[in-house]
C-alpha positions as CSV (number, residue, x, y, z in Angstrom):
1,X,12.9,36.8,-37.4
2,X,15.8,34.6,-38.4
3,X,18.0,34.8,-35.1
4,X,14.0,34.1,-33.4
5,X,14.3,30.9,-35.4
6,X,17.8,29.7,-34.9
7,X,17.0,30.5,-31.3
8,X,14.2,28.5,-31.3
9,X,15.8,25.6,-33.4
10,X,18.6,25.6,-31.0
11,X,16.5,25.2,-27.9
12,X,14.6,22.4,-29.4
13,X,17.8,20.9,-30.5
14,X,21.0,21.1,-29.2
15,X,20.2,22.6,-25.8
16,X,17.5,20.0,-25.3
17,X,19.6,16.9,-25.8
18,X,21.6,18.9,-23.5
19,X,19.0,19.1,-20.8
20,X,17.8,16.1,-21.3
21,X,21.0,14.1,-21.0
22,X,21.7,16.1,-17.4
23,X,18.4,15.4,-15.8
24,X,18.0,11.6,-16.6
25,X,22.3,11.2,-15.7
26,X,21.8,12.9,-12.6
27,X,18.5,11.3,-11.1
28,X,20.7,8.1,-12.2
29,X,23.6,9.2,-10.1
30,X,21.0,10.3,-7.0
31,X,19.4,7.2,-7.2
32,X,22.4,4.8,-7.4
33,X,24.2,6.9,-4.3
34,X,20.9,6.5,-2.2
35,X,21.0,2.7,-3.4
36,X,24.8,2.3,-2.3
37,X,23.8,3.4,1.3
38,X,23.0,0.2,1.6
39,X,20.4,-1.3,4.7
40,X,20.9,-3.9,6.6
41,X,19.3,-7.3,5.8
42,X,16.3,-7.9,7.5
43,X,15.9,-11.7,8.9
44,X,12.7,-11.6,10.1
45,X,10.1,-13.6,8.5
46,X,7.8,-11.2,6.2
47,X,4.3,-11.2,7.5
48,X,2.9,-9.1,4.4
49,X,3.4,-8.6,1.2
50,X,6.3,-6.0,0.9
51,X,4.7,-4.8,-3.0
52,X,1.1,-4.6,-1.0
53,X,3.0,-2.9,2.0
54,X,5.1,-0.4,-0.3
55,X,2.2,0.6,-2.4
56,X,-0.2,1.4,0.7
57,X,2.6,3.3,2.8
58,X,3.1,6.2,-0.6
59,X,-0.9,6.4,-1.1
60,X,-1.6,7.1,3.0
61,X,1.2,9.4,3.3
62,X,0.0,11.1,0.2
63,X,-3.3,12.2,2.2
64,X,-2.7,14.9,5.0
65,X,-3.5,13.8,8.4
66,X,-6.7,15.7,9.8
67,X,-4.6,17.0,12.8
68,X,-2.0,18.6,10.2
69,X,-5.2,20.1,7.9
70,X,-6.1,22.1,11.5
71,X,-2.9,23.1,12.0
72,X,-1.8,24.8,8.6
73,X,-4.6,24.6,6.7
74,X,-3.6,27.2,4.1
75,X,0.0,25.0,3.7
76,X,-1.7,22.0,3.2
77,X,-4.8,23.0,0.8
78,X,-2.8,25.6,-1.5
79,X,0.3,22.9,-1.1
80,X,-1.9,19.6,-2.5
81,X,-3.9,22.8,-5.3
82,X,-0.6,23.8,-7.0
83,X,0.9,20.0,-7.1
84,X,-2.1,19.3,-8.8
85,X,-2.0,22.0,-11.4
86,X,1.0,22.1,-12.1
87,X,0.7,17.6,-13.0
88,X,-2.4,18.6,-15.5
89,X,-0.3,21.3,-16.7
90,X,2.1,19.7,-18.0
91,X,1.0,16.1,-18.3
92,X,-2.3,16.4,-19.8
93,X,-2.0,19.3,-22.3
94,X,-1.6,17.8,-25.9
95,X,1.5,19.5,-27.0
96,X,3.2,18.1,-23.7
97,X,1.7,14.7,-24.4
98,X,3.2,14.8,-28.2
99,X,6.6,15.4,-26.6
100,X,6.6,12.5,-24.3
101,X,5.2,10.5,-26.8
102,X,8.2,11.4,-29.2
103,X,10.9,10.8,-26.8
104,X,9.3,7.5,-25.0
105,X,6.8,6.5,-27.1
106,X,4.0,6.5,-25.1
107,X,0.8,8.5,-24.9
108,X,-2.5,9.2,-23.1
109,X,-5.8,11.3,-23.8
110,X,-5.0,15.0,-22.9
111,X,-7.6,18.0,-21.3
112,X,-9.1,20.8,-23.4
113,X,-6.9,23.3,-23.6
114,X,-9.2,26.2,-21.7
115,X,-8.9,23.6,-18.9
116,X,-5.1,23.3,-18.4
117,X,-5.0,27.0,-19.6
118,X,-6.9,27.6,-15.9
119,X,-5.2,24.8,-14.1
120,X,-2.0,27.0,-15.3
121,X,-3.4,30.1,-13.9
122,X,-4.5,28.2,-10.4
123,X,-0.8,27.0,-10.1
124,X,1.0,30.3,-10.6
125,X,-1.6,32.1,-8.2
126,X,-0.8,29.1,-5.9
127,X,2.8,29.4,-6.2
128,X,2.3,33.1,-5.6
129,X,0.7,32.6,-2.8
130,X,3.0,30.0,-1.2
131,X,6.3,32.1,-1.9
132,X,3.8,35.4,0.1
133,X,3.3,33.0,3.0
134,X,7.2,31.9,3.2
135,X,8.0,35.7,3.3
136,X,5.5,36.6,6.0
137,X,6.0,33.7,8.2
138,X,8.8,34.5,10.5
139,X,10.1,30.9,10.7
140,X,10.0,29.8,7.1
141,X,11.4,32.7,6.2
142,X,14.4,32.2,8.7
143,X,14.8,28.5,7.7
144,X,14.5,29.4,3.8
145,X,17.9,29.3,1.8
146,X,18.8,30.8,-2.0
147,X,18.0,26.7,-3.4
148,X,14.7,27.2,-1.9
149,X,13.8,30.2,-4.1
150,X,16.1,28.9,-6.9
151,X,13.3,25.9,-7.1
152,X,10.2,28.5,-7.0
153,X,11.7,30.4,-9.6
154,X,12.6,27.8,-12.1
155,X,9.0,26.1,-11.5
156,X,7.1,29.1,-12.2
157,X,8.8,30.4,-15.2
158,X,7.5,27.4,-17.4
159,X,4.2,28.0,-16.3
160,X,4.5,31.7,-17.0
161,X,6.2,31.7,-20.0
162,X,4.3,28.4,-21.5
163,X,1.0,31.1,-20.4
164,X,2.6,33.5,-22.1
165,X,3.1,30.9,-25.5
166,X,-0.6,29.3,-25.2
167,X,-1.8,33.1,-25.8
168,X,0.9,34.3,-27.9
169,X,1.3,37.3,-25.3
170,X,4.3,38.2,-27.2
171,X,5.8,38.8,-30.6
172,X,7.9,37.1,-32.5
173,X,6.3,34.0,-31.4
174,X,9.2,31.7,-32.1
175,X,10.8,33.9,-29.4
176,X,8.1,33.3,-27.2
177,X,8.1,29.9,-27.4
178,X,12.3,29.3,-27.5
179,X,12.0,31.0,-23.9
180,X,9.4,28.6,-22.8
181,X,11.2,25.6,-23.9
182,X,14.2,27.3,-22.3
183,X,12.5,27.5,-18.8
184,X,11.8,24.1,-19.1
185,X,15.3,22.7,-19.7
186,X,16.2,25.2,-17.0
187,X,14.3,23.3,-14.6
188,X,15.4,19.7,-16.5
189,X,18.9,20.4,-15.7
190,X,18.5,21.6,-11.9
191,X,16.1,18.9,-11.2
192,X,18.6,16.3,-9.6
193,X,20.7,18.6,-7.9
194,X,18.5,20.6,-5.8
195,X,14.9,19.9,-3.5
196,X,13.1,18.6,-6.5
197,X,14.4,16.0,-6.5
198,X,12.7,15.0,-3.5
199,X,9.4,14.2,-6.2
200,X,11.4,10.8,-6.7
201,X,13.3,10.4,-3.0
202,X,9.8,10.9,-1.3
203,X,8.7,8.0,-3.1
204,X,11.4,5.9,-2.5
205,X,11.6,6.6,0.9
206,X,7.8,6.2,1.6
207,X,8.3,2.8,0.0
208,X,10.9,1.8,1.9
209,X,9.1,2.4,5.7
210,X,6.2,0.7,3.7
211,X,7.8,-2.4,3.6
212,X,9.8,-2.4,6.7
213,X,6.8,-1.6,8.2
214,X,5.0,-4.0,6.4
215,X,6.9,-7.5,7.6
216,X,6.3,-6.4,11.1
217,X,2.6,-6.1,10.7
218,X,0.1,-8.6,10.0
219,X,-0.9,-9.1,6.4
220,X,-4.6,-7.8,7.4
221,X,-3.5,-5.1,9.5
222,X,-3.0,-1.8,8.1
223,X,0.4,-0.2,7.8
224,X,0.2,3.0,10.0
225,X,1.2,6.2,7.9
């Protein structure tokens, strides 16, 4: 029970900080090198609102396109189902929420728990699901590299262990819960370095087209996704 503890204090402690620090330096460093690039200055006159334009380039791109639904519609559906588990599952379960809340200082209302306990369920089977697809489809399985199943792994295993936790699936408990925490800071610490971070680089390039896009276009014209 003791080494359970110490293990569980550690992970909460030390090796969180540790986490922590890595995955806020290194979306930092990402960001800045994508910054550095540089662009070239547009001298055109803007002809909409580059916050407007910006803002309405991320939400269109963020809808699939009907003719890309037809196409892969098991992608796109079981794609959009885990993303959104997987946000409820960690952003609107309480205990999350009392983290975030410690660290930034900010809070929101959370779900019952039998609700993100099936929206964690959903995502696994999702993720399940998606890595089955990539090993039976001949050309995503050709095209897939180790980082590509580097970044399943380390996004299920919160979801599995922090099932395992929410049900206390395993004893000791303290145990149970170190590993979770674990996974999590596993995933914090790969984050910038590998295709996650493209949660964060989508956005910014999304935004960016948006407003290129956007001082071409007339202000009452819409901004083609």
């Amino acid at each position: 029970m003791n080494n359970s503890m110490d293990f569980l204090l550690w992970v909460k402690g030390p090796a969180f900080e540790i986490a922590l620090f890595i995955f806020v330096a290194g979306i930092l460093i990402r960001v800045i090198e994508i910054l550095l690039l540089g662009r070239k200055a547009d001298l055109s006159e803007a002809r909409s609102s580059d916050v407007r334009a910006g803002i309405r380039t991320v939400l269109n791109r963020s809808i699939p396109e009907s003719g890309i639904l037809k196409k892969a519609p098991f992608v796109i559906i079981v794609g959009y189902l885990w993303h959104i588990c997987w946000f409820i599952s960690f952003f609107l379960f309480v205990p999350h929420i009392e983290v975030i809340n410690y660290l930034l200082g900010i809070s929101w209302p959370g779900l019952p728990n039998q609700f993100v306990d099936t929206a964690a369920v959903i995502a696994m089977i999702s993720l399940l699901a998606m890595l089955i697809y990539r090993f039976n489809h001949p050309v995503l399985r050709f095209i897939s590299t180790r980082e590509d199943y580097l970044v399943w792994l380390v996004t299920f295993l919160p979801l599995l262990s922090g099932y395992f936790a929410f049900h206390h699936t395993f004893e000791p408990y303290a145990m149970l819960l170190g590993l979770h925490i674990l996974s999590v800071e596993l995933f914090l610490v790969i984050f910038p370095f590998t295709k996650l971070m493209h949660v964060i680089t989508v956005l910014m390039a999304r935004w960016y087209n948006g407003v290129s896009l956007g001082r071409k276009e007339p202000e009452n014209q819409e901004v083609q996704s």
